[in-house]
N, C-alpha and C positions, 0 to 999 in steps of 0.2 A: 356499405358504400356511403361517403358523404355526400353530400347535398352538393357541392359545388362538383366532385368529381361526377356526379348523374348530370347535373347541365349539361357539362363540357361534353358528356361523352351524347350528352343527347341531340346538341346541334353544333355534332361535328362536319355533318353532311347537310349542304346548303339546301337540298331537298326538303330537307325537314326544317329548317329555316323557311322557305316559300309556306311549308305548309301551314306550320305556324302562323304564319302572318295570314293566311288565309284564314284559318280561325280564329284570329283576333279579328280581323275583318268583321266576321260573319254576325261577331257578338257586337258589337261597335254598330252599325247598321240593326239590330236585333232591337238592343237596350236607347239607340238614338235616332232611330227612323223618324218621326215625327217633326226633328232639327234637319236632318241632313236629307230627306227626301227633297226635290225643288216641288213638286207640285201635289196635290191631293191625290192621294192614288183613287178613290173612290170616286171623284166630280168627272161627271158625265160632258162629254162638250161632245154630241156631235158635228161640228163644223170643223173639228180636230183630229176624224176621224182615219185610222189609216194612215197617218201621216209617217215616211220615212225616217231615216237618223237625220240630223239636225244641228245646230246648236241651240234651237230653244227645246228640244227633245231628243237628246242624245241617243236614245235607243227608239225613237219613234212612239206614235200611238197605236191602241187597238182599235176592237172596232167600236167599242164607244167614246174615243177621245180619249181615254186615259192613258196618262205619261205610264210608257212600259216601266222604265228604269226603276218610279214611287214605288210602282207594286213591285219590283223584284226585293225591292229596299223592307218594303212591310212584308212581304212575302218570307222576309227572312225570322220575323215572329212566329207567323205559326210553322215553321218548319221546326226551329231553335224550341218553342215550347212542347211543342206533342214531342218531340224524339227524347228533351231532359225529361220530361214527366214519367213517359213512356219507359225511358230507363229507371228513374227512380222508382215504380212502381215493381219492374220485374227483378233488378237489385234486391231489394228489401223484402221483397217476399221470398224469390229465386234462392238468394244468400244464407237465409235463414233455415230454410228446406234440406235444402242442401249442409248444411254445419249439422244439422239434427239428424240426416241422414246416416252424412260419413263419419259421427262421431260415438255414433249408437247402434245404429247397425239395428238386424233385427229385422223384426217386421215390417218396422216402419221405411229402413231402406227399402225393402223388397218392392214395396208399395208405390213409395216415392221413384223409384226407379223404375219402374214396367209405365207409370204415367208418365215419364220422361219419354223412354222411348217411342208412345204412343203419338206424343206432342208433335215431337221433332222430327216423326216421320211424316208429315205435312209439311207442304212450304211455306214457309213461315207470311207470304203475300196473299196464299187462300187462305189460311189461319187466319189472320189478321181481317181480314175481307170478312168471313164467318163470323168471328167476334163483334164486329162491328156492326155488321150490319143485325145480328141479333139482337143488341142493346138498343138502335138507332141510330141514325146518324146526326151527322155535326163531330165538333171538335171534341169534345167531351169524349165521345161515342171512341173515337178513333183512337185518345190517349192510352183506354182502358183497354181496348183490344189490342193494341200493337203492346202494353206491355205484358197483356194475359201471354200472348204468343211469344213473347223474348223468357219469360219467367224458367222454361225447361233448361235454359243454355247455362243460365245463371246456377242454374244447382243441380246441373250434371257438374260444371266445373267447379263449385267449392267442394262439392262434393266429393271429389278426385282429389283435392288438395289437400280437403281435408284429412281423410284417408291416409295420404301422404305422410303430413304432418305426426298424425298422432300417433304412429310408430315410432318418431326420433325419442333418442333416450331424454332429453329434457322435459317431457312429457311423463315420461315413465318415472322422474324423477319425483315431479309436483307429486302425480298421485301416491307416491310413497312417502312424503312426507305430509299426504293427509291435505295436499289443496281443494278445493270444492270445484266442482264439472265447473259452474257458472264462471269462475275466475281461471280456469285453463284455457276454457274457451274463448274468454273475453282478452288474459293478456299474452295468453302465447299462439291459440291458434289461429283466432281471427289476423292480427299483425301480421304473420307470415302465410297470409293468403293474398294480403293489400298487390305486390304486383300484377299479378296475373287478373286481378279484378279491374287495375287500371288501364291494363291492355286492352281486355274486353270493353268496358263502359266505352275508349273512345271509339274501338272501330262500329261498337256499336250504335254508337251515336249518326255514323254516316249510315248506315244500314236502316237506319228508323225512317232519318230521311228520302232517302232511294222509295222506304216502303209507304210512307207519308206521299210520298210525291207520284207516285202509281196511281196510289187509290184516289187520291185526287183527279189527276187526268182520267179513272174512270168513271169520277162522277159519284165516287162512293167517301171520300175522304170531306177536307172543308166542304164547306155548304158556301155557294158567292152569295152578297159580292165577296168577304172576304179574299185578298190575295195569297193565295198561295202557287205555287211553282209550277205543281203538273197541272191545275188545269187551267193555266196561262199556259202550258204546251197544247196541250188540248185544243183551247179558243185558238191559236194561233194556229195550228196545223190546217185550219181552212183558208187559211192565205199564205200558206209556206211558197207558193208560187207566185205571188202579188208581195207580201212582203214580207219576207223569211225570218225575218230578225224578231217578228213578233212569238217563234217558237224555236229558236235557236238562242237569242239570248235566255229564256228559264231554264230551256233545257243546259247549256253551256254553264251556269250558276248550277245546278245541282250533280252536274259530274264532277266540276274541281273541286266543289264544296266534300262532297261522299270520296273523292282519290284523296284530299287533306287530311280527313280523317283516317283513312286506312293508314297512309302512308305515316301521319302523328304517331297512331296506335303504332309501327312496326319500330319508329324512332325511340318510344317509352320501351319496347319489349325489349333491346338492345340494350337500350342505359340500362335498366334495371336487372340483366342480366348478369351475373360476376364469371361468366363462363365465355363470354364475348370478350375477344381481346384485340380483333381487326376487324374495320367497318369495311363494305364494299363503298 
């Protein structure tokens, strides 16, 4: 498929348009917080304290004075950093596992694939919980564990594709005419894994966040003051009756942020499909 024919067929449905903009959003706010925040998410006022929606505080303060809206705004760095990190790490390792598995078989699947199953038979938020908190906590702590925990999903699925892949006769053909593993792998099986990888990395992108933003509200994710989302739900839930908005606005940012991404990821699995010929 061309590049232009995948746009068209990707934001034909204005859903995926909203969502898109919501991810550009997210990054825009990520990479410019510092410009477009109004006030210091970090400076303490309490004479500020509590304060309702506004126009000099659109989304009100907490209970130390600090503008809600700044921290949603920086809040949206460490969410955007742990979930690409998070991904990059169980991608790259995931990916590789996985190609080696499904491409050789053997021992080495048998192996690789009973620790798969082992992995992913945990939920991937007490996985992640366990990882982390046996490294440490902080941000660091969190990156390395939400990616140890994503690493199985990543290379069950190359894994499968791969599989797939290295039955077709143009495969069959390289190794008869004598191409080396490292260059099958590199120019025809890896290529024809790229969609399915891209479906997964975005939905997984919302999924990091969701698990990012748990482990925070329980006290186990960022360390404050840094902002992040769930334990602004958290702080806020002790005045969801005095003033709601201090745990309904993070929580409301990380549902549409996590349904963009799903709904992105189901946008790309559609374009990049050549079996799709009517969108609902």
């Amino acid at each position: 498929m061309k590049i232009q024919e995948i746009m068209r067929t990707l934001f034909i449905r204005k859903i995926i348009i909203v969502s898109f903009a919501v991810i550009l959003l997210l990054l825009i706010c990520a990479l410019f917080a510092p410009l477009l925040s109004p006030y210091d998410p970090y400076k303490i006022d309490l004479t500020q304290r509590l304060q309702g929606i506004s126009a000099k505080h659109l989304l009100g303060t907490d209970q130390f004075g600090r503008d809600t809206l700044s921290r949603i705004m920086f809040g949206t760095r460490s969410s955007l950093l742990i979930a690409v990190v998070a991904i990059l790490i169980a991608g790259s390792i995931g990916c590789t596992l996985g190609i080696f598995a499904g491409y050789f078989g053997g021992i080495i699947d048998t192996i690789l694939s009973r620790f798969t199953d082992a992995m992913l038979s945990i939920p991937p938020i007490l996985l992640a919980m366990a990882v982390g908190t046996a490294i440490g906590g902080g941000l660091k702590s969190i990156m390395i564990g939400l990616g140890i925990t994503l690493i199985p999903a990543y290379l069950r699925m190359m894994r499968g594709q791969v599989i797939a892949v290295r039955k077709s006769d143009y495969i069959t053909a390289q190794k008869v005419v004598g191409s080396s593993e490292a260059r099958i792998i590199l120019k025809h099986l890896i290529p024809n894994t790229i969609s399915p990888l891209l479906v997964m990395i975005t939905m997984n992108l919302g999924m990091a966040i969701m698990v990012e933003s748990t482990l925070s509200f329980l006290g186990l994710g960022v360390e404050p003051p840094t902002a992040a989302w769930g334990s602004m739900v958290s702080d806020g839930a002790s005045y969801l009756f005095t003033n709601p908005v201090q745990a309904i606005a993070p929580g409301a940012a990380i549902m549409v942020v996590v349904l963009s991404f799903n709904l992105f990821g189901d946008g790309i699995r559609d374009a990049l499909d050549p079996h799709v010929k009517n969108l609902a």
